[in-house]
C-alpha positions as CSV (number, residue, x, y, z in Angstrom):
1,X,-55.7,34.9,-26.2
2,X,-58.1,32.2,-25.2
3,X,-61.6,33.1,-25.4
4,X,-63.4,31.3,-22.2
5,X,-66.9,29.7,-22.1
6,X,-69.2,31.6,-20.4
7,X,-69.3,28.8,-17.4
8,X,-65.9,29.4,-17.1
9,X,-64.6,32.0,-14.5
10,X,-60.6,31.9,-15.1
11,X,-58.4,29.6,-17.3
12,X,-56.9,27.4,-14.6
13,X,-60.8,26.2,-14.2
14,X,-61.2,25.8,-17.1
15,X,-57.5,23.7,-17.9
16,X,-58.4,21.8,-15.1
17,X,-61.6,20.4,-16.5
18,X,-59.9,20.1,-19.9
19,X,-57.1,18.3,-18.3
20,X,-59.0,16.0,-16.4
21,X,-61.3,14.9,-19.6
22,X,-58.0,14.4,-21.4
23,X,-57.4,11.9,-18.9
24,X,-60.7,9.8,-19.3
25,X,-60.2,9.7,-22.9
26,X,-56.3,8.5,-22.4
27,X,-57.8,5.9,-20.1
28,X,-60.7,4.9,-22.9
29,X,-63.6,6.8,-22.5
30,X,-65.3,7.9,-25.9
31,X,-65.4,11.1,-27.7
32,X,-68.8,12.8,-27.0
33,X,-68.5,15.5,-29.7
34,X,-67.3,14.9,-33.7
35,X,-63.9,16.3,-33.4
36,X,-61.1,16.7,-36.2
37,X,-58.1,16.8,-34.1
38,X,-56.6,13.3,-33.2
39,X,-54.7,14.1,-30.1
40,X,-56.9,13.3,-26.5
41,X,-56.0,17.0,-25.1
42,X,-57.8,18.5,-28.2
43,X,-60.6,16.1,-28.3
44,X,-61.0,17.0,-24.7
45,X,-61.1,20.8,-25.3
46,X,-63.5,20.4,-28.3
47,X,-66.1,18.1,-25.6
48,X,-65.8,20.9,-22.9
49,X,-66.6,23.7,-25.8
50,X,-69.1,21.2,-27.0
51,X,-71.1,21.4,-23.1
52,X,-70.9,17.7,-23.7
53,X,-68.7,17.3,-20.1
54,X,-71.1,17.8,-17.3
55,X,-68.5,19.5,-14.3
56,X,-69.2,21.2,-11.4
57,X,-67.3,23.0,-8.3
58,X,-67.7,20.8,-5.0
59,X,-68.7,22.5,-1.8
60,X,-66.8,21.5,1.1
61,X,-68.7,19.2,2.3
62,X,-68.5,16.9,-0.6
63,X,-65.1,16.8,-0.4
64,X,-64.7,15.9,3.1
65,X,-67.6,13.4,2.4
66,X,-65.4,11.6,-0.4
67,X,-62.0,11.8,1.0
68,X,-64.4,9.5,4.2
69,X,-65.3,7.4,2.0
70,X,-61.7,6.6,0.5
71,X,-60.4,6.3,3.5
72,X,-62.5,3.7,4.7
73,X,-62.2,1.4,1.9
74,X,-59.0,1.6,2.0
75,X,-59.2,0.4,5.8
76,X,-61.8,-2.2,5.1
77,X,-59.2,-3.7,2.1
78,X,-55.9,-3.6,4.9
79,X,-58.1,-5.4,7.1
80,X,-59.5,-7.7,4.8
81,X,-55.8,-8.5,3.8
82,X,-55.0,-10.7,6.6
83,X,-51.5,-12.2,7.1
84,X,-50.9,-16.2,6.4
85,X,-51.0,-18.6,9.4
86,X,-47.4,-20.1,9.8
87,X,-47.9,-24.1,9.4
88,X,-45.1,-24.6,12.3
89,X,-43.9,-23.1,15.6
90,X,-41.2,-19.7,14.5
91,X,-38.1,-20.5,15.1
92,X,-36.2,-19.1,18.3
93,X,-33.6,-16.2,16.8
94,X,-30.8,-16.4,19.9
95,X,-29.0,-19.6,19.7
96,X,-30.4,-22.5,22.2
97,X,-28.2,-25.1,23.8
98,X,-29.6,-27.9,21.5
99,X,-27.5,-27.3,18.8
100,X,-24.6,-29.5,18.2
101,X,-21.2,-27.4,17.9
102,X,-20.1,-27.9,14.8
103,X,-16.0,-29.9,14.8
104,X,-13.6,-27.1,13.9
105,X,-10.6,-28.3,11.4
106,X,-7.4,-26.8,12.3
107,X,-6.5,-27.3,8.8
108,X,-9.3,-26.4,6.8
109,X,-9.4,-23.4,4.9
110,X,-12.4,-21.1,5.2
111,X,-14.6,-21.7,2.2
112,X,-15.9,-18.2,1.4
113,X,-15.7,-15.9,-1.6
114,X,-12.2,-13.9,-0.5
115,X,-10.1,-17.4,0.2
116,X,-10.9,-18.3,-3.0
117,X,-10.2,-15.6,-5.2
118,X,-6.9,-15.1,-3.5
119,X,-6.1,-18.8,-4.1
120,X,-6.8,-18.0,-7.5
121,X,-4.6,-15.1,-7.7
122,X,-2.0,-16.6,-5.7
123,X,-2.1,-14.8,-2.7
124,X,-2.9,-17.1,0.0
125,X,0.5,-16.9,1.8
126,X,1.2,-13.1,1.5
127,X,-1.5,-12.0,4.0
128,X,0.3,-13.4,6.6
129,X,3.8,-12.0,5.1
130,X,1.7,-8.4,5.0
131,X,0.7,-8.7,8.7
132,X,4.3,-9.4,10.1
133,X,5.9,-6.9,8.1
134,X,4.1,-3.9,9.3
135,X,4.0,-5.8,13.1
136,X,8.1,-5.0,12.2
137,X,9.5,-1.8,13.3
138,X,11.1,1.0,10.4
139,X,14.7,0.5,12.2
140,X,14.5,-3.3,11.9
141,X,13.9,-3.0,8.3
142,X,16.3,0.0,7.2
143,X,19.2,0.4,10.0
144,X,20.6,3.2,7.8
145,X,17.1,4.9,8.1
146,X,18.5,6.9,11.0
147,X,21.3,8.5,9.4
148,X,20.5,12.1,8.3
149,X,22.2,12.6,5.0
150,X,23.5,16.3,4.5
151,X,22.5,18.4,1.5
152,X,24.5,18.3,-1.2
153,X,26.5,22.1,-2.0
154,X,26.9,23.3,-5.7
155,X,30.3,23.0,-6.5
156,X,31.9,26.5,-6.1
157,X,33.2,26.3,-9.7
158,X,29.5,26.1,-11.0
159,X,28.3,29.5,-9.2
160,X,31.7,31.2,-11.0
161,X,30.2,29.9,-14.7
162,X,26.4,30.4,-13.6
163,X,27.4,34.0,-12.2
């Protein structure tokens, strides 16, 4: 087991100062004690064994005091970020009488992603086949649809063999 300093009172106090020491060093702070290991998490351990890391537990107060003063920098940056001044009126969204209908072709073809892949393919007449066949009913299609055909009996000369 892990023998604690003496300014230690459990292990989770003592991975959490190691842990966040680990995490300077990651982010470029320098070693403060000789250390043979080359990984940041030991290096970080042997500066807390060293007493080279200065910590201490902050009373309530201090918390609340720095958690005040994060939150108002972060105010004073959203309200120094200030949104661009548009150059021109904005544009009405609903549609206005001033625009000019566009002219309609009866024989034009929509120009859009599906008419031309089935023009590609070779479907442009079919959707129109598609439509009026199921518009159709099943009688019109099949007029011996509504004859019931009657099951077909095993001859009785096969039940004599099979039995």
């Amino acid at each position: 087991m892990i023998q604690l300093p003496e300014e230690f009172d459990s292990i989770f106090r003592y991975i959490v100062v190691v842990s966040q020491r680990a995490e300077q060093l990651i982010n470029g702070a320098k070693v403060r004690t000789e250390s043979r290991h080359a990984k940041p998490t030991l290096k970080a351990r042997d500066d807390v064994d060293g007493k080279a890391v200065d910590w201490r537990v902050l009373t309530q107060e201090e918390l609340d005091a720095h958690r005040e003063a994060m939150v108002e920098q972060f105010r004073s940056e959203v309200s120094a970020v200030t949104e661009p001044e548009s150059k021109g009126p904005i544009p009405d969204v609903l549609p206005t009488g001033d625009a000019t209908p566009v002219a309609k072709g009866g024989d034009e073809e929509k120009d859009d992603e599906l008419a031309r892949l089935q023009r590609l393919l070779g479907m442009t007449g079919q959707v129109a086949k598609v439509v009026e066949e199921t518009e159709d009913s099943d009688e019109a299609k099949d007029p011996d649809a509504a004859k019931v055909e009657a099951p077909v009996e095993p001859d009785p000369e096969d039940k004599k063999k099979k039995g």
